[in-house]
C-alpha positions as CSV (number, residue, x, y, z in Angstrom):
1,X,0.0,0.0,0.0
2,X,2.8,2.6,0.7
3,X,4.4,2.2,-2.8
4,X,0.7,3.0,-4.0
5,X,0.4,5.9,-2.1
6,X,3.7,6.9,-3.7
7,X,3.4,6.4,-7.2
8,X,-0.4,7.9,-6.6
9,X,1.6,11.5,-5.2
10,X,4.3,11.1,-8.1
11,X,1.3,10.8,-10.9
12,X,0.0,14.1,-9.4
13,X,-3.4,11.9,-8.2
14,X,-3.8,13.1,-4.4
15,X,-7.0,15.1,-3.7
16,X,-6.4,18.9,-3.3
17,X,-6.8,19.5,0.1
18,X,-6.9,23.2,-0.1
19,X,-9.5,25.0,2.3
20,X,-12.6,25.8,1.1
21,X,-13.3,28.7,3.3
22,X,-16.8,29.1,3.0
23,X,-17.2,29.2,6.7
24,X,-13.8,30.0,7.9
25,X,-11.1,31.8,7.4
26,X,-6.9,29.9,6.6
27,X,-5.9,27.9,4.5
28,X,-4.6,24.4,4.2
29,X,-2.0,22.7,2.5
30,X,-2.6,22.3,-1.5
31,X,-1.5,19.6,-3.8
32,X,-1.4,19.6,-7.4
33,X,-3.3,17.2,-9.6
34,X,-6.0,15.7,-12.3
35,X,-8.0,14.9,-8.8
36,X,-8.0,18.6,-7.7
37,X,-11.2,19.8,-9.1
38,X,-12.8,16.8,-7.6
39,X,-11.3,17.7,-3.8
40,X,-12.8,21.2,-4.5
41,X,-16.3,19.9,-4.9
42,X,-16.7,18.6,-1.4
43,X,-18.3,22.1,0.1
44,X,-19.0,23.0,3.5
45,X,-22.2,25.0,1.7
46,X,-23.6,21.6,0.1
47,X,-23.6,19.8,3.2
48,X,-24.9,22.0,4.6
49,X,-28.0,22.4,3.0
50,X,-28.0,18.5,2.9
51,X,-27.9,18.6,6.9
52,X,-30.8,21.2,7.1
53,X,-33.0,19.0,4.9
54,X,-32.6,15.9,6.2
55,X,-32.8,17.5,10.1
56,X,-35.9,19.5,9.9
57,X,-39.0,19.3,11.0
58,X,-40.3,18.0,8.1
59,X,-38.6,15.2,8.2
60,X,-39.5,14.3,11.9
61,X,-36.8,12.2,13.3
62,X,-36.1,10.1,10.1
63,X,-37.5,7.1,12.0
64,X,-37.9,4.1,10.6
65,X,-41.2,3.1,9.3
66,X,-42.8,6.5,9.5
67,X,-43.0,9.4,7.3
68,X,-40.2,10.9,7.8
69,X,-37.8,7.8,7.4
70,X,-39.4,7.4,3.6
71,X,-38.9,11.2,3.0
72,X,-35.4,10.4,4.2
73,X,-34.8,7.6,1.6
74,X,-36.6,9.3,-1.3
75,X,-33.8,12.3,-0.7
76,X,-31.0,10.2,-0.9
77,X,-32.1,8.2,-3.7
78,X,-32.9,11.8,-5.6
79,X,-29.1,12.9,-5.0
80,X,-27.6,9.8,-6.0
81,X,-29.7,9.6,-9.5
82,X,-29.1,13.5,-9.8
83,X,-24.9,12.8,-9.1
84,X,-25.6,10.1,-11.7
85,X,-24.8,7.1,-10.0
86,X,-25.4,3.7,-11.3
87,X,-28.3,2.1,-8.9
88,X,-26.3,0.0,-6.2
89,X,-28.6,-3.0,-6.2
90,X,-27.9,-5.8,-8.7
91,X,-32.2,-5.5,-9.1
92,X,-31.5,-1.9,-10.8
93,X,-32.6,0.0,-8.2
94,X,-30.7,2.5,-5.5
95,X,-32.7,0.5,-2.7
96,X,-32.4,-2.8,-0.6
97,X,-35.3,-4.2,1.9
98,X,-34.5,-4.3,5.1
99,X,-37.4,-6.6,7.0
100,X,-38.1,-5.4,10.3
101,X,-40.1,-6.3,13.1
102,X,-40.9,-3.0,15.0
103,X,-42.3,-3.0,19.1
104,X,-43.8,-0.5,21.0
105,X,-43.8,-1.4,24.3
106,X,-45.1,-0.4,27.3
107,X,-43.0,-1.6,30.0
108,X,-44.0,-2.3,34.4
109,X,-41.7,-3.8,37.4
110,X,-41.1,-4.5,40.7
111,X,-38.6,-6.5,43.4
112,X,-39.8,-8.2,46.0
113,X,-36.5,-7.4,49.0
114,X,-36.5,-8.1,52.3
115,X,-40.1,-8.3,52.7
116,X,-40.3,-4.7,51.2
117,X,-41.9,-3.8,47.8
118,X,-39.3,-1.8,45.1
119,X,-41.3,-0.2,42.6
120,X,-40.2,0.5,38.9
121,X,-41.1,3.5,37.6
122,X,-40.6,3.8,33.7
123,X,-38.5,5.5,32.5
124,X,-37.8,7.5,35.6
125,X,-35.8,4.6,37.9
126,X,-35.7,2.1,34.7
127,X,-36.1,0.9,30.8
128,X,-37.3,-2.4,29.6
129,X,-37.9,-3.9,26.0
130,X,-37.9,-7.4,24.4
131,X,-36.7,-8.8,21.1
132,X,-38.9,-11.1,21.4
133,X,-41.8,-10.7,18.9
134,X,-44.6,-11.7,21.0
135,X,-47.7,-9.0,22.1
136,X,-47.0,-10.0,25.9
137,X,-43.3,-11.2,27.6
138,X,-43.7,-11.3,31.6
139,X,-40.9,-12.7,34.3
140,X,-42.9,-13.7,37.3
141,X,-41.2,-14.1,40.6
142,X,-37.7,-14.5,39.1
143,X,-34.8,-14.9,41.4
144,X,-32.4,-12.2,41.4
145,X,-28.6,-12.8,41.0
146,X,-25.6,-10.4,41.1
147,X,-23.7,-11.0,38.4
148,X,-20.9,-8.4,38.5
149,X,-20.1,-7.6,34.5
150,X,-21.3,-10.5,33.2
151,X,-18.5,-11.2,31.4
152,X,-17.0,-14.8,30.4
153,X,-13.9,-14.1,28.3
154,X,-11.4,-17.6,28.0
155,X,-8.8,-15.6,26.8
156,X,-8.3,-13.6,30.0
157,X,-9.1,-16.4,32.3
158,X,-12.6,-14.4,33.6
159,X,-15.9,-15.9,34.0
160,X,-18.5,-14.3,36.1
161,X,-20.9,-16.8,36.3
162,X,-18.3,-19.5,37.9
163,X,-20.7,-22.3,36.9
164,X,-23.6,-21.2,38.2
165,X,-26.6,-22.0,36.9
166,X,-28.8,-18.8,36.1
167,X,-32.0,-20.5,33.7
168,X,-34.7,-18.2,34.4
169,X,-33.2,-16.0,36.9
170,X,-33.2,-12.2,36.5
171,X,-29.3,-11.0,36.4
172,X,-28.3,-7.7,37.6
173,X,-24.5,-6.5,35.5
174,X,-22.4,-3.6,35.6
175,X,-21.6,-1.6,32.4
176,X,-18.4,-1.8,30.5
177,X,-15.0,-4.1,31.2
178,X,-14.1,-5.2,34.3
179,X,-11.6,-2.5,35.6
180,X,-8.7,-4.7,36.5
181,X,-6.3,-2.9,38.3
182,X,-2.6,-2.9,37.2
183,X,-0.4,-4.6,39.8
184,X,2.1,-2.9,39.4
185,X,0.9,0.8,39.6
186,X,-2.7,1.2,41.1
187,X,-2.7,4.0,39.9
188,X,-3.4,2.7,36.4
189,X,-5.6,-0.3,35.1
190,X,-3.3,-3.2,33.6
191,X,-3.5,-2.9,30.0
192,X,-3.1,-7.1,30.0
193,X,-6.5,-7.4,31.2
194,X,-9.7,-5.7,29.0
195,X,-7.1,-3.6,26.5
196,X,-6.8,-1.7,30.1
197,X,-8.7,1.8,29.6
198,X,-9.9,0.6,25.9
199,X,-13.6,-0.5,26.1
200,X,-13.6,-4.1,24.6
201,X,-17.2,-6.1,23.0
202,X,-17.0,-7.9,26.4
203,X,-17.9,-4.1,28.0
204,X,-20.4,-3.3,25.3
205,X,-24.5,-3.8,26.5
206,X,-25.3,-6.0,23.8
207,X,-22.7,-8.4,24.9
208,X,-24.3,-8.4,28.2
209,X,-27.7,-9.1,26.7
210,X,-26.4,-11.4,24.6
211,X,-24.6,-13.8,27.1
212,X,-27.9,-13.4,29.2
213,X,-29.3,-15.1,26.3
214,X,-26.9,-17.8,26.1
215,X,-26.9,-18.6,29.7
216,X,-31.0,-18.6,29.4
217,X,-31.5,-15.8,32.0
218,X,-35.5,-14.6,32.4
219,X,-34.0,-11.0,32.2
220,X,-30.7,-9.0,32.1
221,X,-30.8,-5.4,34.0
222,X,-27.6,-3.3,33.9
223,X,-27.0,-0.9,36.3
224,X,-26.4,2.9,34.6
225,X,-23.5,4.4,35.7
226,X,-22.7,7.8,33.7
227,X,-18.7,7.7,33.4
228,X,-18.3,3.7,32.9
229,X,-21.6,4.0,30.0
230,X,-20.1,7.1,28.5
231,X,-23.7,8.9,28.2
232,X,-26.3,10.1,31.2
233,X,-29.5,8.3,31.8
234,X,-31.6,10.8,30.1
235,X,-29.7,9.2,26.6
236,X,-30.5,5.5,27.8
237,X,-34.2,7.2,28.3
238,X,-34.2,8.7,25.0
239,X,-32.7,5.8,23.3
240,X,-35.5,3.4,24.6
241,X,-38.3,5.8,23.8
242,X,-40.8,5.2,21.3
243,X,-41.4,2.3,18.8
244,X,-37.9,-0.3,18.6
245,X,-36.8,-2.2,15.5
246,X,-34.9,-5.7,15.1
247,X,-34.3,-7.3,11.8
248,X,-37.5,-10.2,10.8
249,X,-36.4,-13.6,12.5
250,X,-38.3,-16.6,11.7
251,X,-37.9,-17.4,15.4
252,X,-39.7,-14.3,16.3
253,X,-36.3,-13.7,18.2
254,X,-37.1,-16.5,20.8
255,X,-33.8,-17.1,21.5
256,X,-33.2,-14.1,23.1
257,X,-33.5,-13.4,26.7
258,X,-37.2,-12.5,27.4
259,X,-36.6,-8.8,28.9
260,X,-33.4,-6.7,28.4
261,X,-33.6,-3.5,30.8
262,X,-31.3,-0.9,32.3
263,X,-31.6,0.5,35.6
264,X,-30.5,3.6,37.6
265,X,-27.8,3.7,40.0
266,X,-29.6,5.0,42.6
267,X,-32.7,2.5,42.3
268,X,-29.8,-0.4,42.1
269,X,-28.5,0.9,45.3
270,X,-32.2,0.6,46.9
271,X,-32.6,-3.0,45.8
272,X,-29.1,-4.1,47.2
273,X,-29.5,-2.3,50.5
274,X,-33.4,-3.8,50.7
275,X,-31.6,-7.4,50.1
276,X,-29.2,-6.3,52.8
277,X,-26.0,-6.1,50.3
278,X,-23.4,-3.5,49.9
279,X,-23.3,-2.2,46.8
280,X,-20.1,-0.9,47.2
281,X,-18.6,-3.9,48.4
282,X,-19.6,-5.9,45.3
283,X,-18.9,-3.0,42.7
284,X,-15.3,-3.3,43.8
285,X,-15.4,-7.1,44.0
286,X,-16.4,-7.7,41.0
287,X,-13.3,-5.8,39.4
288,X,-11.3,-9.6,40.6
289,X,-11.3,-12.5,38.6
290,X,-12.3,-14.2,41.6
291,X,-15.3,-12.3,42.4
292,X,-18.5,-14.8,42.4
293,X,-22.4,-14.4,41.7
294,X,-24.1,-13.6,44.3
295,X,-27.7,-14.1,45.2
296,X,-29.6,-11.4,46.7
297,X,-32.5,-11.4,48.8
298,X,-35.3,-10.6,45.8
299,X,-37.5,-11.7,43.4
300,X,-38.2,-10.0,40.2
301,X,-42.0,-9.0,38.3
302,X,-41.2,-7.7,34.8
303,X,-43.3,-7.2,32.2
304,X,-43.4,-5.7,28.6
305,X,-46.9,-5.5,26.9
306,X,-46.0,-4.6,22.8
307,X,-48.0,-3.6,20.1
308,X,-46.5,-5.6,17.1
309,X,-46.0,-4.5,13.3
310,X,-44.0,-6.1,10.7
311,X,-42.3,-3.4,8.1
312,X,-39.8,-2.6,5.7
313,X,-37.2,0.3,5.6
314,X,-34.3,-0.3,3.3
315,X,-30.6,1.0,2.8
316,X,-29.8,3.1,0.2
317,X,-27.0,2.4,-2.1
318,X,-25.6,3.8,-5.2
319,X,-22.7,2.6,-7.4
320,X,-20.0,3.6,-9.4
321,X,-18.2,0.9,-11.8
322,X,-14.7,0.8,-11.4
323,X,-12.6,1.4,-14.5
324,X,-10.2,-2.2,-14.8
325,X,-12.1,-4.6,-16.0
326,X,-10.7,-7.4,-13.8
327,X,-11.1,-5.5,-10.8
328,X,-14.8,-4.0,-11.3
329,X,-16.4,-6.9,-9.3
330,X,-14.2,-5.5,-6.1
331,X,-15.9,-2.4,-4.1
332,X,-14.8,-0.5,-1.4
333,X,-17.9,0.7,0.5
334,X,-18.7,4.3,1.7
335,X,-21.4,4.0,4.4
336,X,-23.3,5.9,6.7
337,X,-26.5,5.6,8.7
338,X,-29.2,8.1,7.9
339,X,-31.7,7.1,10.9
340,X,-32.8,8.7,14.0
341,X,-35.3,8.7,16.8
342,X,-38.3,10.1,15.4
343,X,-40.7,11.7,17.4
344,X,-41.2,11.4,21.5
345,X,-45.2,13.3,22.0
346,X,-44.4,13.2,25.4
347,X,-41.5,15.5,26.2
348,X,-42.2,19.2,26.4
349,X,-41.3,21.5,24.2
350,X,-39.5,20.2,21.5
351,X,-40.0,16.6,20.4
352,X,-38.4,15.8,17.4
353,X,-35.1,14.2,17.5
354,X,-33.3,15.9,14.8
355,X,-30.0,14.2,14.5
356,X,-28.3,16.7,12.5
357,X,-24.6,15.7,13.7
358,X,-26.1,12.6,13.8
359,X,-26.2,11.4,11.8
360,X,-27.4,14.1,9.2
361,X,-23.8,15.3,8.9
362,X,-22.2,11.5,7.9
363,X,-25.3,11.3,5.3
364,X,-23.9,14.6,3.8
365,X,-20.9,13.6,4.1
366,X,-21.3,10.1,1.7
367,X,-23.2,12.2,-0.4
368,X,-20.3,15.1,-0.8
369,X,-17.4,12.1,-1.5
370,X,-20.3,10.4,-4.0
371,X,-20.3,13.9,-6.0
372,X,-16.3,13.7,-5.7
373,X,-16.1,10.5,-7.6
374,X,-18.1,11.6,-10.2
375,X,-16.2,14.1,-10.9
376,X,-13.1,12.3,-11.7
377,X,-12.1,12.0,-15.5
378,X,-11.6,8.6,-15.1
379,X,-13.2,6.4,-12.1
380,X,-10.7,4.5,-9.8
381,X,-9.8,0.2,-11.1
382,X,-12.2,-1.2,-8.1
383,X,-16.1,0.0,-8.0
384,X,-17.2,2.4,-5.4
385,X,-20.3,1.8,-3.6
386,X,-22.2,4.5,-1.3
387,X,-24.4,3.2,1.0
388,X,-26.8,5.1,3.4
389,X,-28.3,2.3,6.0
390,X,-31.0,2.0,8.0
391,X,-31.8,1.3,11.6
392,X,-28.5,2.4,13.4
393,X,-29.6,3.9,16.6
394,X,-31.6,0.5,16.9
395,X,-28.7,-1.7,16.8
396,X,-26.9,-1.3,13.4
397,X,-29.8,-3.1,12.0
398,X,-29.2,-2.1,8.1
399,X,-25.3,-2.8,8.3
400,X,-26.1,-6.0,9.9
401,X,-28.7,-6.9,7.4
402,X,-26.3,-6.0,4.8
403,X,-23.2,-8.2,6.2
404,X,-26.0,-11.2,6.1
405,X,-27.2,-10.2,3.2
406,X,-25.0,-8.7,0.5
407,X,-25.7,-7.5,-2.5
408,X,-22.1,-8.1,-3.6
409,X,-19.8,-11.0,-2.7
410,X,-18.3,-10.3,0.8
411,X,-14.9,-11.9,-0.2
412,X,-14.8,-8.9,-2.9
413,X,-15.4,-6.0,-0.5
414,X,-12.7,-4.9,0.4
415,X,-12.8,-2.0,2.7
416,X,-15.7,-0.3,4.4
417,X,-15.1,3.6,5.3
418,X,-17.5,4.3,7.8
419,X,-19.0,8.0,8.9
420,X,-21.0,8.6,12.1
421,X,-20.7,12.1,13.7
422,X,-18.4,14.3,11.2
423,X,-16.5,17.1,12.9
424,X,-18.7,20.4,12.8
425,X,-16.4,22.7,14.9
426,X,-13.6,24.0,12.1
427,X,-10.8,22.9,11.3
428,X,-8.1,20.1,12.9
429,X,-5.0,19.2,13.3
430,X,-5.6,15.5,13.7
431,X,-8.3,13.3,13.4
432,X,-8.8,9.9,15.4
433,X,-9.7,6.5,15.0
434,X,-12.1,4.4,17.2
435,X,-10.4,1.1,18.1
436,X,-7.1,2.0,16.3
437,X,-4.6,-1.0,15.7
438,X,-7.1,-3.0,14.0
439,X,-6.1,-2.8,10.3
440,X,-3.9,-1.9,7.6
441,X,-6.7,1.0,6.4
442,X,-5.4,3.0,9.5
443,X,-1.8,2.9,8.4
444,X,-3.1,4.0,4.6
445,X,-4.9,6.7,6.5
446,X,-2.1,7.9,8.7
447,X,0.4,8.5,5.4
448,X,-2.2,10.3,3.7
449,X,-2.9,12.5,6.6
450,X,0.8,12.9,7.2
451,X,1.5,14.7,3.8
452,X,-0.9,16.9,4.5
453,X,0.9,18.1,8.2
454,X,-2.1,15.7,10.0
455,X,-2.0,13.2,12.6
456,X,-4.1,10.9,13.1
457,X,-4.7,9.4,16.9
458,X,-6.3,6.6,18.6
459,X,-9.1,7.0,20.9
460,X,-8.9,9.6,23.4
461,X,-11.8,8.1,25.2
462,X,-11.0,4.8,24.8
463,X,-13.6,3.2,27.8
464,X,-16.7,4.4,25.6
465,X,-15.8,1.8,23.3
466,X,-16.8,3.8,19.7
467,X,-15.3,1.0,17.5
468,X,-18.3,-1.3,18.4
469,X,-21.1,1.4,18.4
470,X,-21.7,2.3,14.6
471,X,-22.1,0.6,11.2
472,X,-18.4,-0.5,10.3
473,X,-18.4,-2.7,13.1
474,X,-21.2,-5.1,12.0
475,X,-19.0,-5.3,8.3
476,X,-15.9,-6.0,11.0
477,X,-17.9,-8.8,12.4
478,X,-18.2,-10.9,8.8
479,X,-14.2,-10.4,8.1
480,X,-14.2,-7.4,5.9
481,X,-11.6,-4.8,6.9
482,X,-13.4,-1.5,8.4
483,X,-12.6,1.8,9.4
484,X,-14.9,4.1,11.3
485,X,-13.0,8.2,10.9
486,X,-13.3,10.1,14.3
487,X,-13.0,13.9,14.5
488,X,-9.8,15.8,15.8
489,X,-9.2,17.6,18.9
490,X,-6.6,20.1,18.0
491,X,-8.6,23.0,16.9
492,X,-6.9,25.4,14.9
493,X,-7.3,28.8,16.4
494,X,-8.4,27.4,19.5
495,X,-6.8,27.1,22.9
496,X,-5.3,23.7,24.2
497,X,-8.3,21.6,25.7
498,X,-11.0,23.3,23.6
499,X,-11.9,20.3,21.4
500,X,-12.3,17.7,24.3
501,X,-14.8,20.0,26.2
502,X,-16.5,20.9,23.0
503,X,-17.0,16.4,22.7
504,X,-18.1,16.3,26.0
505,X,-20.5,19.4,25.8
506,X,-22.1,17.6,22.8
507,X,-22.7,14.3,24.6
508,X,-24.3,15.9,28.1
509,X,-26.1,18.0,26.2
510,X,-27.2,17.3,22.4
511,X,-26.2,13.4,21.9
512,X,-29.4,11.3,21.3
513,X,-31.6,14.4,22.2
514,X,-33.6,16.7,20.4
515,X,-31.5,19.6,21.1
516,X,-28.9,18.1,18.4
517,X,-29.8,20.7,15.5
518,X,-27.5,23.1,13.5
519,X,-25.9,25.4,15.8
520,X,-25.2,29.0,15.0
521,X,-21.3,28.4,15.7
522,X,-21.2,25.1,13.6
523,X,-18.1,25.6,11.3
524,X,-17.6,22.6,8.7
525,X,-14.5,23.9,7.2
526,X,-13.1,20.8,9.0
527,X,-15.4,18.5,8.0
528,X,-14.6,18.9,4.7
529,X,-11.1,18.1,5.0
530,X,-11.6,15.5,6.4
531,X,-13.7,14.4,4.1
532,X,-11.5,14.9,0.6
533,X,-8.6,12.6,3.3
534,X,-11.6,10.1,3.3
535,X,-12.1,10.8,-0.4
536,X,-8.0,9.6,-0.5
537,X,-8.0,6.8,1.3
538,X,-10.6,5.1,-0.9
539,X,-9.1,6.1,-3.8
540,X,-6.4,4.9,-3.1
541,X,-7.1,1.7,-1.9
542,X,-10.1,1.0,-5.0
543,X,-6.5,1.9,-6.7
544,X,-4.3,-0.9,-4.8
545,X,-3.0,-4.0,-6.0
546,X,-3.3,-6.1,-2.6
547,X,-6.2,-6.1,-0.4
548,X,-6.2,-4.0,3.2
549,X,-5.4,-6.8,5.7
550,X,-6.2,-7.2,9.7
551,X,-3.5,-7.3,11.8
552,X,-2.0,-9.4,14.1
553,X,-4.4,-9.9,16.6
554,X,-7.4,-8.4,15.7
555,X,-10.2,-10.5,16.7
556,X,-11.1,-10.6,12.8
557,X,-8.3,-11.7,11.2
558,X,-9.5,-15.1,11.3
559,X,-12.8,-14.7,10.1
560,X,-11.2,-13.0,6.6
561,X,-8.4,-15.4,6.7
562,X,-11.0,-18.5,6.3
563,X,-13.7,-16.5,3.8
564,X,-10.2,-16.0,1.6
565,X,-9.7,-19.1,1.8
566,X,-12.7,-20.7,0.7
567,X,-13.3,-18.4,-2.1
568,X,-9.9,-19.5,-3.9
């Protein structure tokens, strides 16, 4: 891949990355070549006005299955036939079906502790939902076990269920890794255990719900801690709100453990003092391999009554045909979700979730690289797809439909470049990339930033675990090398620390809320540099002889080691 990159800067081919300036002043560094005109297309004006569309009012939320989810596709699949963009289904047209089962549940609870009664009140102390497509799941009288993270992981010698058997008991799990501390310096967690401050899948809530499942649990509650979740509650309220998707299972998702819930801190702390625990005491226990379940003094009353519909949405995807004839059939795949939360009629004032950073901005974004291409006088050797999915805030539920279903052979893609949340503060110095020592796409990405005076850095916030929380990860999950592009800290212009505060600003305040609309002081002079570097890195590897490989140790190395294998 380096060579490439070489021979692509000695043929002139790098995308200009001169600053547009259309909402802020400097400039960055140019470079000279056939590609420049294309660089210059990507505006901070055009995606803008593709933000404001797609996060109006008119467009409600782009929820799934509603009104303003079809407006949402019929806009995308306008831009990509205006663009001129082959269709990217094999069936001739820009869309594919996504079957969905959608719930709207209304959820009620209780523990029985110490001959005391502990209310639930939804969503105020607690959420609840099932998967399981059925009008009516209820755990009666479940017994109520302590199972610190909930984690079983071989490969670092940690099981928290120590052989217990937990059939039809309701489990109560902490969120994220266990925080093992280093040894050697308490100061520090060892990086040996859990990738130390890095979040791994073991940390993630659907691994927790999805172990439940395995172990055949009645229910699976984790406790809501703010710092260790990496959002407040009010986004776990938000989040849960309103009508949830899952993709169509014949199974009517059976298999899954009956009631998946979250619960506040405080209310946790009530049900472990009622069952005369310390909560305390077992929160730091649990951080020891040793730690063991423990059984409290309760018995749990859940119940989820849903009203049922079956639907479809469908991903959006356009295509452009690579220009070598022998390597057309290969794609690198531009992707970005373009759902959001709809609509919640019972908060005050304003109820729309707008989602324009999110993920409004990563929609623009696709689009603004799709124009790019386009624009080219002659199209890269692989094919280019652009795909806008659905159902991401419900569980990457368009990606994952797409990894199980392609519309291409999955040993022929060969990267995914993934956009959730572009930067919409100016302009950077670096850029960042969630779960960084995966794969071979971040080195590419690195030397292309590099020549254009950018660094590019791993997480900063590594414990919130981003690599497993957007649409690259589901393509991560089948084999196929995936990159997910962060935004930068270093703010030109702005004082050391500025960037981190602005992050955390957005996530107390606007991050799965309604307040997350354009802002006055929005600047995407940034966004589009990154942007024509994203446009670079999938040139140049749709340009590439060899393939983008996982590294050593990547827990997907072996999954696209054996598809390679089997398609030879």
């Amino acid at each position: 891949m380096h060579a490439m990159i070489q021979r692509i800067r000695r043929f002139g081919m790098c995308v200009l990355l001169a600053q547009a300036g259309v909402l802020t002043a400097g400039a960055a560094p140019a470079l000279n070549g056939p590609t420049d005109d294309a660089g210059r297309a990507i505006t901070a004006q055009a995606m803008l006005g593709h933000i404001k569309v797609l996060a109006s009012d008119e467009y409600d939320g782009r929820l799934p299955g509603t009104r303003g989810g079809d407006l949402t596709v019929q806009y995308i699949t306008e831009q990509f036939k205006k663009l001129g963009l082959a269709p990217g289904n094999p069936d001739g047209t820009y869309l594919q079906a996504v079957a969905l089962n959608g719930v709207r549940g209304t959820a009620t609870g209780s523990f029985t502790a110490g001959g005391h009664a502990i209310t639930l009140e939804f969503p105020k102390d607690a959420v609840a939902r099932t998967e399981r497509f059925l009008p009516l799941v209820k755990v009666a009288d479940s017994d109520v076990v302590f199972v610190g993270y909930g984690v079983v992981a071989p490969e670092y010698h940690w099981d928290d269920y120590k052989g217990i058997d937990v059939h039809g008991k309701t489990l109560i799990m902490l969120v994220n890794d266990p925080p093992v501390v280093d040894p050697k310096d308490p100061s520090k967690l060892d990086e040996r255990m859990f990738k130390g401050r890095a979040m791994t899948y073991y940390g993630r809530w659907t691994y927790k719900f999805e172990i439940a499942s395995e172990k055949g649990a009645a229910a699976a509650i984790i406790v809501h801690q703010t710092e260790p979740a990496a959002y407040p509650w009010e986004v776990v309220q938000n989040s849960w709100s309103g009508e949830k998707f899952d993709t169509a299972a014949p199974n009517k998702h059976m298999d899954r453990v009956p009631i998946e819930s979250w619960m506040t801190l405080e209310k946790a702390r009530e049900l472990f003092a009622a069952s005369r625990q310390d909560f305390d005491a077992l929160f730091k226990s649990a951080a020891r391999a040793d730690f063991k379940p423990v059984a409290l003094r309760a018995k749990a009353n859940l119940q989820v009554t849903n009203t049922l519909r079956e639907l479809t949405s469908n991903n959006v995807v356009a295509r452009l045909d690579g220009a070598d004839a022998k390597r057309r059939d290969e794609f690198v795949i531009y992707t970005a979700h373009w759902d959001h939360f709809g609509r919640n009629p019972k908060l005050v004032g304003n109820q729309i979730f707008h989602g324009a950073a999110d993920n409004a901005s990563g929609v623009a974004g696709v689009l603004e690289i799709a124009k790019t291409y386009k624009q080219l006088a002659q199209p890269p050797a692989r094919s280019i797809l652009f795909m806008c999915v659905t159902g991401e805030e419900q569980g990457l539920l368009g990606s994952k439909w797409y990894a199980t279903h392609p519309l291409y052979p999955l040993d022929h893609t060969v990267a995914a470049i993934n956009m959730d949340v572009l930067n919409v503060w100016g302009r950077t110095r670096d850029l960042t990339i969630p779960g960084k020592g995966q794969s071979t796409l971040e080195d590419t990405l690195t030397e292309l930033a590099s020549a254009h005076g950018r660094t590019v850095l791993p997480d900063q916030e590594p414990e919130k675990g981003f690599y497993f929380r957007s649409d690259h990860f589901e393509f991560a999950k089948v084999g196929v090398p995936a990159i997910s592009y962060g935004g930068g800290y270093d703010y030109i212009g702005r004082p050391a620390g500025w960037g981190m505060k602005k992050h955390q600003d957005y996530v107390e305040h606007d991050y799965h809320k309604p307040s997350d609309e354009v802002k006055p002081d929005w600047d995407l002079a940034g966004a589009v540099e990154d942007l024509r570097l994203l446009l670079e890195l999938g040139y140049t590897v749709a340009q590439a002889h060899d393939y983008p490989q996982w590294k050593a140790g990547s827990e997907f190395k072996a999954r696209r080691d054996a598809m390679m294998r089997a398609s030879r």
